[in-house]
C-alpha positions as CSV (number, residue, x, y, z in Angstrom):
1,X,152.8,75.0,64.9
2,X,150.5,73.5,67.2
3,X,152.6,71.7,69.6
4,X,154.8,73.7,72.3
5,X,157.8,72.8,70.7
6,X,157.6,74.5,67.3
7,X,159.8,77.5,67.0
8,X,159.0,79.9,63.1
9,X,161.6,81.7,62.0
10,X,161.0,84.6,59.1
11,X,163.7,86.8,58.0
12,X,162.9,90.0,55.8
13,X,163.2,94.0,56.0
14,X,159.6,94.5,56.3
15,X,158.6,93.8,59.4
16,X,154.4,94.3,59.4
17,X,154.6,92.1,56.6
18,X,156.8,89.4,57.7
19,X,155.0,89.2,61.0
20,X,151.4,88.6,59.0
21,X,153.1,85.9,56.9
22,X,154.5,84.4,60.3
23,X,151.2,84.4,61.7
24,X,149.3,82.6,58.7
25,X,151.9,79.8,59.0
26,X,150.5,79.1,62.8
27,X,147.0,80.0,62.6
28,X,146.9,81.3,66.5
29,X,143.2,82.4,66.0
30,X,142.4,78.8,66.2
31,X,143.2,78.8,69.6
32,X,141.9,82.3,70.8
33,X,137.6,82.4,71.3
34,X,136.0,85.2,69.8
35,X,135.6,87.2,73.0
36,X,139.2,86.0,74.7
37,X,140.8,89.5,76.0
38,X,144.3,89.1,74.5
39,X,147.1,91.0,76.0
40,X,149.7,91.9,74.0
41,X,153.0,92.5,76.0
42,X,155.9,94.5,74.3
43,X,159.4,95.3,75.0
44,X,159.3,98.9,76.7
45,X,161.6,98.7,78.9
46,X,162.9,102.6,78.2
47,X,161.7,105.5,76.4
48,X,163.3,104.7,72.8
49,X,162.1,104.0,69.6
50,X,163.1,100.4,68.3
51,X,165.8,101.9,65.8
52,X,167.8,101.9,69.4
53,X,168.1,98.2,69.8
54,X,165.5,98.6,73.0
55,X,162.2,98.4,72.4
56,X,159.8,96.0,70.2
57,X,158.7,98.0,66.9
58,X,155.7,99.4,66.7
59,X,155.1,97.8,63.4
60,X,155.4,94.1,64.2
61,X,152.6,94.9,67.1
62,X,150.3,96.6,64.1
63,X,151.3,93.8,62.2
64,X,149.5,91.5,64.9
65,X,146.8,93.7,65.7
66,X,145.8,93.7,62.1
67,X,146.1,89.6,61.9
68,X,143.6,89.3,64.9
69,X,141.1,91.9,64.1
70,X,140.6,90.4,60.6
71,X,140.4,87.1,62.5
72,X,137.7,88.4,64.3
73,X,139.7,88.4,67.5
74,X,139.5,92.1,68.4
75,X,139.2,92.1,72.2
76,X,142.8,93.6,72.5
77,X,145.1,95.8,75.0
78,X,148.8,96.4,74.9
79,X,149.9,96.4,78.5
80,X,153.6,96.8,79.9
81,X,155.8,98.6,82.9
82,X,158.5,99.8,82.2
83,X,161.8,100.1,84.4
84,X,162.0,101.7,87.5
85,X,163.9,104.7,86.3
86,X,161.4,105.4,83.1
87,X,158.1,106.1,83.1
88,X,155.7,103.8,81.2
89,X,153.6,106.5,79.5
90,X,156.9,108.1,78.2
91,X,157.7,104.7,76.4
92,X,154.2,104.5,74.8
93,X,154.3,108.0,73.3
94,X,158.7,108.3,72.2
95,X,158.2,104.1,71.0
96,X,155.3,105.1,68.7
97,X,152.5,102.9,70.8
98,X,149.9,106.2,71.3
99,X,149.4,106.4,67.6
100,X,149.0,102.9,67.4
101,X,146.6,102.9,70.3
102,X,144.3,105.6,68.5
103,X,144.7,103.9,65.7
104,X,143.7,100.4,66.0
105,X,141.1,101.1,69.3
106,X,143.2,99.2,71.5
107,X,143.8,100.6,75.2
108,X,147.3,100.9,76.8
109,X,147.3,99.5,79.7
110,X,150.2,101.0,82.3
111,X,150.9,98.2,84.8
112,X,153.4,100.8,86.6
113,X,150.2,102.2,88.2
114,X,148.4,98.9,88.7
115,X,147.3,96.7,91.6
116,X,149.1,93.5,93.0
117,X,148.6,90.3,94.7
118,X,151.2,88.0,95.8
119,X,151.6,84.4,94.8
120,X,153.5,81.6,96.4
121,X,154.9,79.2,94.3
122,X,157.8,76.4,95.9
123,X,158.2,79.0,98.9
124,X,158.9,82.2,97.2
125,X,156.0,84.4,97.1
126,X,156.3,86.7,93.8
127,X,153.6,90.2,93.7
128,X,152.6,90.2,90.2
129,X,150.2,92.7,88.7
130,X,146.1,92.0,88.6
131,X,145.4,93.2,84.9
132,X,148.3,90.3,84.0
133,X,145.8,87.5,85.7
134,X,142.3,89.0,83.8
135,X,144.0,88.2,80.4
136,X,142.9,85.3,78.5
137,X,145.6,84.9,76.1
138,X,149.3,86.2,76.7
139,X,151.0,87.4,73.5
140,X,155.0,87.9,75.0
141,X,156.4,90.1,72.1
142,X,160.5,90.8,73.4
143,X,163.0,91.9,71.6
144,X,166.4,89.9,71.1
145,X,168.8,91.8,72.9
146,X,171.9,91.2,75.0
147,X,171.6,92.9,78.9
148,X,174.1,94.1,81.2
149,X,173.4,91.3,84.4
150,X,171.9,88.3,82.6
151,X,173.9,88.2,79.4
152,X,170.5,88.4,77.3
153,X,167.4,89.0,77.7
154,X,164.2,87.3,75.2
155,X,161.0,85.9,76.8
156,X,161.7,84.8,79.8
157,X,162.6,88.1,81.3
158,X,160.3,90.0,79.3
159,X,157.7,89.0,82.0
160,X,159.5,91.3,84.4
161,X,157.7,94.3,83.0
162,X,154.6,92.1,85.1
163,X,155.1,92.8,88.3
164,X,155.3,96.5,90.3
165,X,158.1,98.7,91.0
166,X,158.9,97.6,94.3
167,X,159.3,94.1,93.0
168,X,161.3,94.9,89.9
169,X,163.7,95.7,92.7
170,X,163.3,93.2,94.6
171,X,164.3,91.1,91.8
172,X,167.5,92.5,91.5
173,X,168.3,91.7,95.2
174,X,167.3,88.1,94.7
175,X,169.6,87.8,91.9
176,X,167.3,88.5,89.3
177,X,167.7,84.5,88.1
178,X,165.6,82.6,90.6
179,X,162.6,85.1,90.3
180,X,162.9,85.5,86.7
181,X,162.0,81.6,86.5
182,X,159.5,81.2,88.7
183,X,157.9,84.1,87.5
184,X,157.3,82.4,84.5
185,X,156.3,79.7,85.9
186,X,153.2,81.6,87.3
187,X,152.2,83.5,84.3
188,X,151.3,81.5,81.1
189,X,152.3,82.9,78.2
190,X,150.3,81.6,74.8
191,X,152.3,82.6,72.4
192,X,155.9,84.1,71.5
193,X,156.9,86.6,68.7
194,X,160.2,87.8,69.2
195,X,161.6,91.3,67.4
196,X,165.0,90.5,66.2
197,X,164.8,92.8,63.4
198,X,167.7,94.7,65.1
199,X,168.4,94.3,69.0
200,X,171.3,95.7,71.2
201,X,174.6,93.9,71.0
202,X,175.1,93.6,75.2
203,X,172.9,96.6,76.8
204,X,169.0,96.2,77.3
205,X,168.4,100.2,76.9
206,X,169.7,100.2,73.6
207,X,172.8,102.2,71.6
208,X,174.4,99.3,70.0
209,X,171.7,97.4,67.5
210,X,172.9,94.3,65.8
211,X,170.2,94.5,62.4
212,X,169.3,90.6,62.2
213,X,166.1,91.2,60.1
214,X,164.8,87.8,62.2
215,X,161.2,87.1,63.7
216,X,161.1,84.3,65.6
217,X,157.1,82.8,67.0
218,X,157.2,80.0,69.8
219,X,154.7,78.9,72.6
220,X,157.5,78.1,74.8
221,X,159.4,80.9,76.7
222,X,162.0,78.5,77.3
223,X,162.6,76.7,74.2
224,X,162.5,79.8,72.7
225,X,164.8,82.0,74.8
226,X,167.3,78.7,74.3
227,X,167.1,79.3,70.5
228,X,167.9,83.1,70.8
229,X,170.5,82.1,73.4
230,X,172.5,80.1,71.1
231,X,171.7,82.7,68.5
232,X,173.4,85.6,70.5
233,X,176.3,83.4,70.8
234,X,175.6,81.8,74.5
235,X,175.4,78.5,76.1
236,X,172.5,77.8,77.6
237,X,174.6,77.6,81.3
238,X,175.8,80.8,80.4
239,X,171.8,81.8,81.1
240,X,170.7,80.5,84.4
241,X,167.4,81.7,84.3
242,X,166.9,79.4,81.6
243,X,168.3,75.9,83.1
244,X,166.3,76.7,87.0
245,X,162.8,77.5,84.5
246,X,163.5,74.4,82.6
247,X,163.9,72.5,86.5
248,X,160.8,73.7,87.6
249,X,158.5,73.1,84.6
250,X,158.2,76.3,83.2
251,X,159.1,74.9,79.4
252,X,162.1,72.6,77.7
253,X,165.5,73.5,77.1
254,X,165.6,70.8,74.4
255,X,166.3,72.3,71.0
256,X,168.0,68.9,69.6
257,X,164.2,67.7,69.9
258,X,162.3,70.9,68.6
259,X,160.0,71.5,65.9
260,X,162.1,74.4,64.1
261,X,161.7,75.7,60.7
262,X,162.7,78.5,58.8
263,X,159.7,80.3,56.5
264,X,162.4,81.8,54.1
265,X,165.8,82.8,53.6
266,X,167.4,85.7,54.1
267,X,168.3,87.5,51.3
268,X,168.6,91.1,52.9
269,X,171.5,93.3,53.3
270,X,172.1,95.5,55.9
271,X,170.8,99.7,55.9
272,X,171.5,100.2,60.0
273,X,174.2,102.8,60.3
274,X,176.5,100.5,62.7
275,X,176.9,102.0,66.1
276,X,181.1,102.4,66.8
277,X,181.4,99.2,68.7
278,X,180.0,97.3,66.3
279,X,182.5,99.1,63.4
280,X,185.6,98.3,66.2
281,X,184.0,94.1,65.8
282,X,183.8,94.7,62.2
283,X,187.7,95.3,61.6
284,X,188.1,91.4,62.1
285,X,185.9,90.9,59.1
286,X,186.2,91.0,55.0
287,X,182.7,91.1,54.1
288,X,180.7,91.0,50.5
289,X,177.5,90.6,50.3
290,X,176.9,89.5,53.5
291,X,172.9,88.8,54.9
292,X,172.1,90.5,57.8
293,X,170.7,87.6,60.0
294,X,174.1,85.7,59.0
295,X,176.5,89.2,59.7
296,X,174.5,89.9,63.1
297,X,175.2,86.0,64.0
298,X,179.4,86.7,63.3
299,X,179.4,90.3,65.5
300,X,177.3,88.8,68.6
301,X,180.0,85.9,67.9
302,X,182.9,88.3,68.0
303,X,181.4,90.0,71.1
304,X,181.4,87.1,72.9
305,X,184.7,86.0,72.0
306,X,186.0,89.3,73.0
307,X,184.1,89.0,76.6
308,X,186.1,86.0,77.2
309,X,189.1,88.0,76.7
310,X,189.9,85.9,73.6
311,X,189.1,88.1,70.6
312,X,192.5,89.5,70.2
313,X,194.1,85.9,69.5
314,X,192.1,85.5,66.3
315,X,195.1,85.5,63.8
316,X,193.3,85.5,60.4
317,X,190.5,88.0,59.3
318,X,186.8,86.3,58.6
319,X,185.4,86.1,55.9
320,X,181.7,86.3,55.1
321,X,178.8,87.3,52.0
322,X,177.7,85.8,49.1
323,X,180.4,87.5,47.5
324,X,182.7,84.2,48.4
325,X,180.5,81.5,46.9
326,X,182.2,79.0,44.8
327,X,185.8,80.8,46.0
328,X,188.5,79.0,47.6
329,X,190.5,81.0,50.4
330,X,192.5,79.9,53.0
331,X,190.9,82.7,55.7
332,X,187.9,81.5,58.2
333,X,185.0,81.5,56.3
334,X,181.4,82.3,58.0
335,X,178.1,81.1,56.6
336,X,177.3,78.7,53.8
337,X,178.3,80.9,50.9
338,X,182.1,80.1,51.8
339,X,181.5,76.5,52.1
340,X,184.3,76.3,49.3
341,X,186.7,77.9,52.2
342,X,189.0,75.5,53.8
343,X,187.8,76.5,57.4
344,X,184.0,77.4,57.6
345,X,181.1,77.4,59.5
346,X,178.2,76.3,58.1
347,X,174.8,76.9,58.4
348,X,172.4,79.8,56.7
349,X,172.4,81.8,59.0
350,X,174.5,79.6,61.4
351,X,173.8,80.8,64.9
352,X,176.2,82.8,66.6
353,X,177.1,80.1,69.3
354,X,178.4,77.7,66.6
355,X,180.5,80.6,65.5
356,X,182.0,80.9,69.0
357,X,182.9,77.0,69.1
358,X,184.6,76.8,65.6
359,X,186.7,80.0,66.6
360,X,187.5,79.1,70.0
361,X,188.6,75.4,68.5
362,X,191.3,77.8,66.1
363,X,192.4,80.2,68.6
């Protein structure tokens, strides 16, 4: 994946593993010189472990700190602030990122207490943290979640845990979409692993986790959050963040155009307890051996169908699992194991947004 518009896609229940088998399929070492101080920034936004939907697991991160040090690429720190209302030394310690510090010899870096500078970019002038500009390679590792103001929340905003305090809410006066952009346009990110082993349904601090067994690598924050846009079960308007970064430069929009593949198939049931809102989602469905990656595209799908107030006019229950293949049924079918259904979606997984169209075209 050398280009900037290759998106990797793994699926699996393993995630250390998954994310060394991601990272021998694009070689990133190849890219990074032996002394390059490589930042790796996670997904802290609050104080819970990744179970929560919240945070990036610690285990994809050992996963990569592993990969470079047998690379030779060992120059590492992990480095993130998290929100205003959480401290970021309480997120290292509950999200498991002290014991991976000690571990694998690799500082924590807490830009909550840093230093800033401010940076002018088309007459907006952005304070971003200094230990953010003295990296030579950016590693962005989000999570794939939904969030509260901005429907989700991937790459792109990821970067928000950059800048200090004071500009966090700043950002929020500004309309958090302008900033988010251009912020992203300032800091280059070199590559994209994104944990969407099991992110929150519609909340970025976690309670409702959607298990998706997915890792998704990019170089592109905005190809990439386009992909887990459409994934979630979003337009890319629906995300304006995305269109003004596209505007300025920041990255593509283009997925008709991008290099994606998937590594392997997911095979993988679920084991997350679901939370009580995604059981209330659940009631619509008839499910039998169902992947995860394909049931977590049909309840971000139902989500968002029941946003736009539209979830109660679906007349027939859904059907999805492996369970279905070779059947004939005349219920909606999700997922290329009911491709024998008389009204189905294809695709395996078929992202959550093509979900949304085919239902709303029934309804």
């Amino acid at each position: 994946m050398h280009g900037k518009n290759g998106i990797r896609i793994i699926y699996g229940d393993n995630p250390r593993q998954m994310v060394t088998e991601l990272l021998e399929a694009i070689k990133p070492e190849e890219e990074i010189d032996r002394n390059a101080l490589i930042g790796i920034k996670p997904n802290l936004v609050v104080a819970k472990p990744s179970a929560s939907g919240a945070t990036t697991s610690p285990e994809i991160v050992a996963g990569l700190i592993e990969y470079l040090k047998s690379k030779g690429r060992g120059n590492i720190v992990i480095m993130e602030g998290s929100w205003v209302g959480d401290r970021t030394s309480a997120a290292f310690k509950v999200c498991g990122y002290e014991e991976l510090s000690k571990k694998y010899n690799v500082p924590l870096i807490d830009l909550q207490k840093d230093s800033y500078k401010s940076y002018e970019i088309n007459g907006l002038s952005l304070n971003i943290c200094d230990y953010v500009t003295k990296v030579d390679y950016l590693i962005n590792m989000p999570v794939l979640k939904g969030h509260c103001q901005t429907n989700i929340t991937c790459a792109l905003k990821n970067m928000k845990g950059c800048i200090p305090n004071s500009e966090k809410r700043r950002f929020h006066s500004m309309g958090l979409h302008k900033p988010i952009a251009y912020l992203n346009k300032l800091i280059r990110q070199n590559l994209i692993i994104v944990d969407g082993m099991n992110g929150d349904l519609n909340f970025e601090e976690g309670g409702n986790p959607v298990q998706m067994n997915t890792i998704i690598a990019g170089k592109d924050p905005v190809l990439v959050d386009s992909y887990a846009a459409h994934l979630m079960g979003f337009s890319i308007k629906g995300i304006p963040y995305i269109s003004i970064a596209a505007s300025i430069g920041a990255g593509t929009a283009d997925l008709a155009n991008a290099d994606i593949v998937e590594l392997n198939r997911d095979t993988r049931s679920r084991k997350l307890t679901p939370s009580r809102r995604v059981q209330q989602l659940a009631k619509h469905v008839v499910e039998d051996s169902a992947c995860s990656a394909c049931y977590g595209s049909l309840i971000h799908a139902l989500e968002r169908l029941d946003e736009k107030g539209l979830l109660n006019r679906l007349r027939e229950k859904v059907y999805i699992g492996q369970g279905f293949k070779n059947k004939e049924c005349g219920g909606i079918g999700i997922g290329v194991c009911t491709s024998g259904f008389e009204k189905s979606v294809k695709g395996c997984p078929p992202r959550a947004r093509d979900i949304v169209e085919y239902l709303e075209s029934l309804i």
